[in-house]
C-alpha positions in Angstrom: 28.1 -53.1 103.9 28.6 -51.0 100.7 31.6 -50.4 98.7 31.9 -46.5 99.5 34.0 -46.0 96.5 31.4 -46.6 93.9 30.9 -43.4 92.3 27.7 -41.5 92.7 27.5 -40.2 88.8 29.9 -40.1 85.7 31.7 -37.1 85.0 29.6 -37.0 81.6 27.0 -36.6 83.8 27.9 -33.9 86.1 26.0 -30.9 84.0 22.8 -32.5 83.9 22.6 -34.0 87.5 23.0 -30.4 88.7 20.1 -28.6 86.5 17.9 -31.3 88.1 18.8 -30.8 91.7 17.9 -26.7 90.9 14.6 -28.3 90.0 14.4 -29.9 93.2 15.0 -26.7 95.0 12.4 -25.5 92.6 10.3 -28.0 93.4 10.7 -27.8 97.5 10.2 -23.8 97.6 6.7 -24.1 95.5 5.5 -27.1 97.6 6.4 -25.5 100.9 5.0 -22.1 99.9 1.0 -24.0 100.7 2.3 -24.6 104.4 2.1 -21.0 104.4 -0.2 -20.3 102.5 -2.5 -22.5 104.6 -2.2 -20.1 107.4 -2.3 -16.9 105.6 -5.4 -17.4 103.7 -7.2 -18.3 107.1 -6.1 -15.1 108.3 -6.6 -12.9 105.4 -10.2 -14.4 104.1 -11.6 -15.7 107.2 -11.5 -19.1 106.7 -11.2 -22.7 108.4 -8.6 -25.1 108.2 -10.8 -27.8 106.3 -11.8 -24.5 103.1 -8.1 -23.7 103.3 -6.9 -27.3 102.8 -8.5 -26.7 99.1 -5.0 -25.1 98.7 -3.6 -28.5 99.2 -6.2 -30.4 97.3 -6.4 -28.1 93.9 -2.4 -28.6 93.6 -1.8 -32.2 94.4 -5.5 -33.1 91.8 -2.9 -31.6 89.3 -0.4 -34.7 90.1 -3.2 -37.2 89.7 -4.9 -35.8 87.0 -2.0 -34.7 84.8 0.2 -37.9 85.9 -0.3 -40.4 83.2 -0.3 -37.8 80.7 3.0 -36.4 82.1 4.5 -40.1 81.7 3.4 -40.2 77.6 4.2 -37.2 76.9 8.1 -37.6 78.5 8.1 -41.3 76.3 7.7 -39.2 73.3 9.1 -36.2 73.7 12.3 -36.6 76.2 13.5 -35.7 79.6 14.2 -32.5 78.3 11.0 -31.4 76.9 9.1 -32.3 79.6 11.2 -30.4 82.2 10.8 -27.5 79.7 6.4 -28.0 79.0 6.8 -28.2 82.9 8.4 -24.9 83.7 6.1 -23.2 80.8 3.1 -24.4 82.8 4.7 -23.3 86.2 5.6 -19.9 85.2 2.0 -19.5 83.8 0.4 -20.2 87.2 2.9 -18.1 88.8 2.0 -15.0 86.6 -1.8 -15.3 86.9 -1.0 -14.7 90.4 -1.6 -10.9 89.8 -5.0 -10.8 88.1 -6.2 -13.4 90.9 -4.8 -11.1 94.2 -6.6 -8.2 92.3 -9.7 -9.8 91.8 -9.2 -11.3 95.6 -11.4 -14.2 95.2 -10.0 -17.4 96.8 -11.2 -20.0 94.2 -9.0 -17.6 91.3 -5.8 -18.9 93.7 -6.9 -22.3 93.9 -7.1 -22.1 89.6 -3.4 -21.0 89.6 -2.3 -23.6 92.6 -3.9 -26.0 89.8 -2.1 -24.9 87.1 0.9 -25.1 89.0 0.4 -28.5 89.9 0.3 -29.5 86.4 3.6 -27.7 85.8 5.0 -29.5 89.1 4.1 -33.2 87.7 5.5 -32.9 84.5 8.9 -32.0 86.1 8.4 -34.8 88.8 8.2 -36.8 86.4 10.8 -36.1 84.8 13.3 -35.1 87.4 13.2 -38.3 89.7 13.5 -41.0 87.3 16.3 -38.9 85.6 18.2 -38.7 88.5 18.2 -42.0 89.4 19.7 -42.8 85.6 22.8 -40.3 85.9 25.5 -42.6 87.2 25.6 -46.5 88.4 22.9 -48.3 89.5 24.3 -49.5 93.0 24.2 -45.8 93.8 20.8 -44.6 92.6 19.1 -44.6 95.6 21.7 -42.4 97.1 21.9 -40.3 94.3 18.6 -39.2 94.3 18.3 -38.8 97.8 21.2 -36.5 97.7 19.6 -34.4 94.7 16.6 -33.9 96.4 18.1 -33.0 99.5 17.8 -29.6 97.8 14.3 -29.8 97.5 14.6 -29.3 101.7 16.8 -26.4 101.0 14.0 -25.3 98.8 10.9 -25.6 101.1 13.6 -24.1 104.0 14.2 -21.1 102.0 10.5 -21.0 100.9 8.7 -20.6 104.3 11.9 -18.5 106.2 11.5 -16.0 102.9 7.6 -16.1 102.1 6.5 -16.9 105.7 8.3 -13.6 107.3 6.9 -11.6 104.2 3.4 -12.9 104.9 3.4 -12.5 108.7 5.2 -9.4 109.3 2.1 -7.2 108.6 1.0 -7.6 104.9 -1.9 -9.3 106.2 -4.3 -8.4 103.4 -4.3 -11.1 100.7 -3.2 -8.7 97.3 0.8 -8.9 99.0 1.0 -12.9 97.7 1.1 -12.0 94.0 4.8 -10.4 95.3 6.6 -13.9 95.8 5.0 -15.7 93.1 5.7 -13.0 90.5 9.1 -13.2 91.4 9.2 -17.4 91.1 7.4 -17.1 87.6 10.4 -14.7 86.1 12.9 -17.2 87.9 10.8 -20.0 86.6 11.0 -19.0 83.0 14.9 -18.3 83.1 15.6 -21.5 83.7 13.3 -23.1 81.3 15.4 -21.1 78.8 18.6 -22.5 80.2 17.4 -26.0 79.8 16.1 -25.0 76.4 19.6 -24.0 75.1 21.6 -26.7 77.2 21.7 -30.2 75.5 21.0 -33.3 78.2 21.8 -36.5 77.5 18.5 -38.8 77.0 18.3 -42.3 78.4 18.3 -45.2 76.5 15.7 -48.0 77.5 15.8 -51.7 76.2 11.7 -52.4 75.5 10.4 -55.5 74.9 7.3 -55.0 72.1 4.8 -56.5 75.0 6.1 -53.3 76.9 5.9 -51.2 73.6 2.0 -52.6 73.6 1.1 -52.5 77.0 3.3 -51.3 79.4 0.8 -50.9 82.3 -0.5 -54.2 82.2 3.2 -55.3 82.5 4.1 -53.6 85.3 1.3 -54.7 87.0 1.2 -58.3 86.0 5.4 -59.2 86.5 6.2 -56.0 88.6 4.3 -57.2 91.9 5.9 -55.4 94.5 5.6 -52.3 92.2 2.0 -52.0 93.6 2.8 -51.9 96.9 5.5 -49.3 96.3 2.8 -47.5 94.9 0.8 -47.7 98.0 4.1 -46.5 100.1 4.8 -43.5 98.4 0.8 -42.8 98.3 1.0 -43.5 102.3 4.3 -41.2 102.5 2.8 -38.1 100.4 -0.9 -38.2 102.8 1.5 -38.5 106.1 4.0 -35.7 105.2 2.4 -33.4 103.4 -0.5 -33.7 106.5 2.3 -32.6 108.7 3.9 -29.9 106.7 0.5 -28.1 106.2 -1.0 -28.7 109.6 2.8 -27.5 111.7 1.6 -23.8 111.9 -2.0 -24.5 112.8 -0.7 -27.0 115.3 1.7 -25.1 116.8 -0.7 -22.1 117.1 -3.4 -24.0 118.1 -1.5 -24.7 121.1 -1.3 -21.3 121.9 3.1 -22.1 121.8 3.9 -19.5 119.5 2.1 -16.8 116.9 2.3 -17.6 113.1 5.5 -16.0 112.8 7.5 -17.8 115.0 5.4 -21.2 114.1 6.7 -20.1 110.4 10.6 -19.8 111.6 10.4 -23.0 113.4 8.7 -24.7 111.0 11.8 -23.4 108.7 13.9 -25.0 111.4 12.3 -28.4 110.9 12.7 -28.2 107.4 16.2 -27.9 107.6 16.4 -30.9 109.6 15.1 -32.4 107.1 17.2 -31.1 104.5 20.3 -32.6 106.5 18.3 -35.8 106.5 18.6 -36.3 102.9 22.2 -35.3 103.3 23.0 -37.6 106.0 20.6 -40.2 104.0 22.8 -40.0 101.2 25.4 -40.7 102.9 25.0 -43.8 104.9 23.3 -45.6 102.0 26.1 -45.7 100.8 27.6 -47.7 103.4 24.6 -50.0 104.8 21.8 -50.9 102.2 19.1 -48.3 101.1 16.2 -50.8 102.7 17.7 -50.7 105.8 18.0 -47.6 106.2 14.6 -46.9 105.2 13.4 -49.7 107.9 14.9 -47.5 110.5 13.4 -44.1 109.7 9.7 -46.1 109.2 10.5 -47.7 112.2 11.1 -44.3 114.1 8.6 -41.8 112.5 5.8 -44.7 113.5 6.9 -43.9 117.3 6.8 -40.4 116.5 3.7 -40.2 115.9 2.3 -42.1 118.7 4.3 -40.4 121.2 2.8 -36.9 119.9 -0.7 -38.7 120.3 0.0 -39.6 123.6 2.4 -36.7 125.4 0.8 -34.0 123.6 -0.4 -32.7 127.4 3.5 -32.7 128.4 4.6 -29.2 127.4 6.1 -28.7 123.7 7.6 -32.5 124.4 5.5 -33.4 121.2 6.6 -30.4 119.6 10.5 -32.1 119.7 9.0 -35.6 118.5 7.5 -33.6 115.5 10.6 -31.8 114.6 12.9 -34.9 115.0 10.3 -36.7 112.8 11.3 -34.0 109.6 14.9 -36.0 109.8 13.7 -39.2 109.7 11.0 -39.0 107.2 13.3 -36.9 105.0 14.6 -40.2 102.9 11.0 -41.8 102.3 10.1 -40.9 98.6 13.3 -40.6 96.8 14.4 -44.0 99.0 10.9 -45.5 97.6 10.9 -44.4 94.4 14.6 -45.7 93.5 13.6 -49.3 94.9 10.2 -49.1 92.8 12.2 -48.2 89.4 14.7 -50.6 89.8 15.0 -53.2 87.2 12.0 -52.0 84.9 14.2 -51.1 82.0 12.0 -49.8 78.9 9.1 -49.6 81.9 10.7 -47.0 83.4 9.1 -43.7 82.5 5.6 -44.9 82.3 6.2 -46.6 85.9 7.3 -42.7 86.7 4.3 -41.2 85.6 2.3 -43.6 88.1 4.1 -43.1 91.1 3.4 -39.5 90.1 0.3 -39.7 91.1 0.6 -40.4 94.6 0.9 -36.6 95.6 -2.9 -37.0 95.8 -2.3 -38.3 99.2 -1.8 -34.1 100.0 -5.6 -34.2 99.6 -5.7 -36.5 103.3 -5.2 -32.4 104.6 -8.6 -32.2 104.4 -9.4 -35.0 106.6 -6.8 -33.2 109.1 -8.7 -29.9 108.6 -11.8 -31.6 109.1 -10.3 -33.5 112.4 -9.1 -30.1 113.4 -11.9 -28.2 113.5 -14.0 -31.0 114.7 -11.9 -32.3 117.5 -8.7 -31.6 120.0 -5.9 -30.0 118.0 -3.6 -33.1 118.2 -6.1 -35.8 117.4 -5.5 -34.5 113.2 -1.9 -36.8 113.8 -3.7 -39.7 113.9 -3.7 -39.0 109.8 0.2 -39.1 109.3 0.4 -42.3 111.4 -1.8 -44.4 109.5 0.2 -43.3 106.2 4.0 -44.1 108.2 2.5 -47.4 109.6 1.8 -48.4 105.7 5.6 -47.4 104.7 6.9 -49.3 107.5 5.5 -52.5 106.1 6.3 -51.6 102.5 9.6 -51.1 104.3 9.9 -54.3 106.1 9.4 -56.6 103.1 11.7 -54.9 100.7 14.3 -55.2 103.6 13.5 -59.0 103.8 13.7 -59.5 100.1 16.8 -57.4 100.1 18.3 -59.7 102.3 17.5 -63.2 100.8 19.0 -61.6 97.6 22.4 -61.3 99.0 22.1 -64.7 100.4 21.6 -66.1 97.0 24.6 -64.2 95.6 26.8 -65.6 98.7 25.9 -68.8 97.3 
């Protein structure tokens, strides 16, 4: 069990861990808008699932593309600056919104949703790592889990708000310029705030082989940093899969229209939210591997039971809500065990676990599925990635555990 009295952050530390859980709402909200958006441009240009999972791909080739980049330009410049160059890049692709819902062309979208994935990886990048830095390192797992338990308020907020607007009659595709206009001004307001607030900037020891070659390091004495790597890839193709799929799924099923699929889609969002909340909380009491071993362990059955009972009613409908809580802990959980312990490595290991929101790209293999196949077989996707994370999972657990027996000795 864990001491529950270890503090979360230091009072010194209190101003900047709240400007980066705003950017995890931030974050959430523009993430969570493409499960909508999914739907909407289907509707409004006439297209299939596997053309409108472009929306998906053209944002998360931002991640991998701009990644590395992301990671050297943070080393340079700061936390700081990079949250700022972030925001700058965001609020651009926000604002060319307009001209694109004018013009009405679909590949003009996926241009912005590009350019707003390259704003998105720079604060990623900066954001997660950051968070895990602001306050002891017995809690960092917890910490971060906790700050981006607001990036579920955020995607909440963002398909309630956006997916009401968009299915309550503005069905022509000029209305989406509205939301995003509106997320570029808030966008740039808070870059100004962060430009006028001074953050604290964390100190790394480097050894010079790390100064010289920082990749090879991490892949040459960091051996389990691979396989986190793989996990949070595995994570990002199984729930982002889900969370752009839900409304076709739902509809597909003939359950519900796209409004109501939107609502309850907000619903399981929120259970999500309270299960980065709730996350939070118990790793602080029973060990952040555990606890990850358990939601793998459940999210695997999840999946298989909505493969299986999909002809019993809307029975798989509960499985996939209740899967939102348990899958909620999975990348901030990952990502503090990957970071641990690389020091000076920190920021460039950052930068490559950035990457792995190219696993939003496996939508296409679930549009494809879709429109291919039965409407349930596309969960076959999200499986495969939860089945990897289980293992990742299981070993950390195990080394977790023979660690604590060495210290009992």
């Amino acid at each position: 069990m864990r001491n529950k009295k270890t503090a979360l952050t230091d009072k010194r530390y209190a101003l900047p861990f709240i400007l980066i859980t705003v950017l995890f709402f931030l974050i959430g909200f523009s993430r969570a808008i493409l499960d909508v958006l999914n739907k909407h441009f289907q509707n409004t240009l006439c297209i299939s699932i596997t053309r409108s999972s472009l929306i998906q791909v053209m944002t998360f080739l931002g991640y991998f593309l701009l990644a590395i980049p992301a990671g050297k330009f943070i080393n340079r410049y700061g936390y700081r600056r990079g949250v700022i160059f972030g925001l700058i890049l965001f609020g651009v692709g926000a604002f060319l919104f307009v001209p694109s819902a004018l013009n009405g062309s679909f590949y003009a979208f996926l241009l912005c949703l590009f350019i707003i994935g390259c704003g998105l990886v720079f604060l990623e990048t900066a954001s997660n790592p950051y968070a895990t830095e602001l306050g002891p390192k017995e809690t960092s797992a917890s910490r971060l889990v906790l700050s981006q338990s607001f990036n579920g308020l955020g995607s909440m907020m963002a398909t309630l708000c956006v997916g009401q607007f968009l299915f309550r009659g503005y069905e022509e595709g000029h209305h989406i310029w509205i939301p995003y206009a509106i997320l570029g001004v808030i966008v740039l307001i808070i870059a100004v705030i962060f430009s006028r607030v001074s953050l604290p900037e964390i100190k790394y020891e480097t050894t010079d082989e790390e100064k010289g070659h920082p990749y090879k390091c991490l892949f040459q004495e960091h051996h389990i940093f691979l396989f986190g790597l793989l996990a949070l890839l595995a994570y990002e193709f199984a729930e982002i899969s889900i969370n752009s799929y839900f409304i076709n799924f739902t509809t597909g099923m003939d359950w519900m229209t796209d409004r109501t699929a939107s609502l309850v889609l907000t619903g399981a969002l929120a259970l999500f939210m309270i299960g980065r909340f709730f996350g939070s909380w118990i790793m602080r009491l029973m060990s952040a591997e555990k606890w990850l071993l358990i939601c793998a362990t459940i999210t695997v059955l999840d999946m298989i039971f909505i493969l299986t009972l999909c002809k019993i009613g809307k029975l798989s409908l509960l499985f996939l809500i209740i899967n939102y809580f348990f899958e909620a802990i999975m990348f901030p959980t990952i990502f503090s065990i990957v970071l641990k312990k690389l020091g000076g490595l920190t920021k460039t290991a950052s930068s490559l676990l950035m990457m792995t929101p190219i696993g939003g790209c496996g939508f296409l293999l679930v549009g494809l599925l879709a429109d291919r196949t039965h409407v349930v077989l596309p969960f076959i996707i999200p499986l495969i990635g939860f089945v990897i994370v289980w293992f990742y999972a299981f070993t950390v657990f195990q080394r977790s555990k023979q660690n604590d027996k060495k210290k009992s000795k």
